[in-house]
C-alpha positions in Angstrom: 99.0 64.0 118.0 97.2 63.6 114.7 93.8 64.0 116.7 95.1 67.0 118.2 96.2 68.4 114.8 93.0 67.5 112.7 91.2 69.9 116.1 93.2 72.2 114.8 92.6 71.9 111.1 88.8 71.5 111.9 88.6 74.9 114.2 89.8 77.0 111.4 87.8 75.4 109.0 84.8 75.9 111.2 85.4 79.4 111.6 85.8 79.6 107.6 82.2 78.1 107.4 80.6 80.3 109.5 81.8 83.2 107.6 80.8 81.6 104.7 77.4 81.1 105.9 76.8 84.3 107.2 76.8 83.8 110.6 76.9 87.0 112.4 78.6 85.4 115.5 82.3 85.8 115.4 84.4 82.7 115.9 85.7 83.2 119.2 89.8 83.2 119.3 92.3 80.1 119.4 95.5 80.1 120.4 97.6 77.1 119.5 100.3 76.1 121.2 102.7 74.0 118.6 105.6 71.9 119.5 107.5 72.6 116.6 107.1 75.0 113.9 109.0 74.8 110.6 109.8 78.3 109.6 110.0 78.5 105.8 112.3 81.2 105.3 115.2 79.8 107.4 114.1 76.0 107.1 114.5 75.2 110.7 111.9 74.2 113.3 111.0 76.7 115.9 110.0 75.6 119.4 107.6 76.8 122.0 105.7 78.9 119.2 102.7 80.0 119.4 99.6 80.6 116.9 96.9 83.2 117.1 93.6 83.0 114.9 91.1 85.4 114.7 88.2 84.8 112.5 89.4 82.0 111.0 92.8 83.9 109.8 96.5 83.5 111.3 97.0 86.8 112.8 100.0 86.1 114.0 102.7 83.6 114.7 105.3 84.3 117.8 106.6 82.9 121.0 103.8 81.1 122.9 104.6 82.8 126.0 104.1 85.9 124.4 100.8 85.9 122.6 99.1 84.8 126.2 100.5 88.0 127.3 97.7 90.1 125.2 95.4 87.0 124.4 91.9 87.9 124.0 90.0 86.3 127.2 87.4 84.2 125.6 90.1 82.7 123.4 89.8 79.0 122.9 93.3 76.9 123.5 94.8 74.2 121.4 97.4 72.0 123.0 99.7 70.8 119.9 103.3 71.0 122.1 104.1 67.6 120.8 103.0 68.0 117.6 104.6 69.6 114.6 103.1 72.6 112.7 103.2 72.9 108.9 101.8 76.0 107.1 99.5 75.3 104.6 99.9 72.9 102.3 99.7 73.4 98.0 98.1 70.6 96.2 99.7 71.7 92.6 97.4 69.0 90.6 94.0 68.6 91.2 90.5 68.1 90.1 88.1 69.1 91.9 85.4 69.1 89.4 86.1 65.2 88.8 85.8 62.2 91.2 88.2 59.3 89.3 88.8 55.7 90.3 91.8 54.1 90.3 90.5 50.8 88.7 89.0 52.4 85.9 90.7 53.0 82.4 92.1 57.1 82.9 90.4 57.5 79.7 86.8 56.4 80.9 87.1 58.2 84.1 87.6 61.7 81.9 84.2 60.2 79.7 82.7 59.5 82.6 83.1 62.9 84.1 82.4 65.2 81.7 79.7 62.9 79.8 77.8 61.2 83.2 77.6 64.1 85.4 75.3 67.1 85.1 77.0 70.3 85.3 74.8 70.7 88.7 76.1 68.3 90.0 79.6 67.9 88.7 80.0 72.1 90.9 78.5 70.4 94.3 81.1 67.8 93.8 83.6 70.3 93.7 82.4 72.3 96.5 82.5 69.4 98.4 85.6 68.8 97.4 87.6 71.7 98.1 86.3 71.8 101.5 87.5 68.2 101.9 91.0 69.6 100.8 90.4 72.6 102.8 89.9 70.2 106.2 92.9 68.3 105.0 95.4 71.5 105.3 95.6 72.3 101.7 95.0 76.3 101.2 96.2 76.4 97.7 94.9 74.4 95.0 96.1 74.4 91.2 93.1 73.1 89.0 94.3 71.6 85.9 91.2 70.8 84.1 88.4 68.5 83.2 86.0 71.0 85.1 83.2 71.6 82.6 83.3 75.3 81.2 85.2 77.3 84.0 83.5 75.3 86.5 86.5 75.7 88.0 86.7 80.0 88.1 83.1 79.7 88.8 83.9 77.7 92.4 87.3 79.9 92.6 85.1 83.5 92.4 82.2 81.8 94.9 85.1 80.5 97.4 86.4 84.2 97.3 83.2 85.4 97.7 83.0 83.1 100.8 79.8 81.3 99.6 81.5 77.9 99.7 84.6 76.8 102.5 87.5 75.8 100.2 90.8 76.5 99.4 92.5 79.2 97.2 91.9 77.9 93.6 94.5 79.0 91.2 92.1 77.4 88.4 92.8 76.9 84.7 90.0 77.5 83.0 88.9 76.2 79.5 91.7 73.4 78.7 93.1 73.4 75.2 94.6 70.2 73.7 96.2 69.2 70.5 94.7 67.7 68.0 94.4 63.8 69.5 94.4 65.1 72.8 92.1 64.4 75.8 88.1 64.5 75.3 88.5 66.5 71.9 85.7 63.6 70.5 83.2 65.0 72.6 80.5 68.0 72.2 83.3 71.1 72.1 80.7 72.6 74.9 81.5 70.0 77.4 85.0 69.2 76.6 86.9 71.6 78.2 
């Protein structure tokens, strides 16, 4: 189930990167047939639901029996019927500008960060990054920080934009901290 699932995660990220690429060939349609789907305005699960994508987009979200009635013919099919469907998932604290390691002092990993990596290559980190999240399900992420200055809105506008696959980035910009606060004993350029 989880194989099936990631297919599914993968073909609409796949069709995000060819837009993002440019690629004049359209993704051809999917239709995903879901076990269960949990309806978020009711909070129950929904059976023999299907999805329709078109270029890379949910277009719409009904009875499965239904959208193969006016199904495009080259559409592509997805069997998930014993799978369950989430919508898109929020990651509400991230850093996609910064990779951390658990071993290391929280402290040294925010030095190491902002002080070790170039700015160059602190925004392909993030890029790759938010596709990783992207892959993983996540279409909203909330950057908190530690992303150079507005290395974050710079990968948010160039995600719009479609330059990059990633997720929607509700980013935060230049962070402002108290006196004592984190990385405020650095060059005020690159602490923010």
């Amino acid at each position: 189930m989880l194989r099936k699932l990631l297919t599914a995660i993968a073909l609409l990220s796949l069709a995000t990167l060819a837009r993002a690429q440019g690629s004049t060939t359209a993704p051809k349609p999917t239709l995903i047939k879901a076990g269960r789907i949990l309806d978020l305005r009711t909070g129950k699960y929904l059976t023999g639901q299907g999805i329709l994508v078109e270029d890379g987009k949910i277009r719409e979200v009904a009875a499965f029996a239904d959208l193969q009635t006016h199904l495009p013919k080259d559409a592509v099919a997805v069997d998930l019927s014993r799978a369950t469907v989430l919508p898109g998932l929020i990651d509400s604290h991230a850093h996609l500008l910064m990779a951390v390691s658990a071993a290391v002092n929280p402290s040294h990993n925010i030095l190491d960060a902002i002080a070790g990596m170039s700015a160059s290559q602190r925004v392909l980190l993030g890029a790759h990054m938010a596709r990783e999240d992207l892959e993983a399900g996540f279409t909203t992420v909330r950057n908190v920080g530690h992303s150079g200055a507005d290395g974050d809105a710079a990968l948010r506008d160039a995600i719009d934009a479609g330059s990059v696959p990633g997720p929607r980035i509700l980013a935060s910009c230049r962070k402002l901290t108290p006196p004592g606060g984190q990385a405020v004993r650095l060059n005020p350029a690159n602490a923010q």
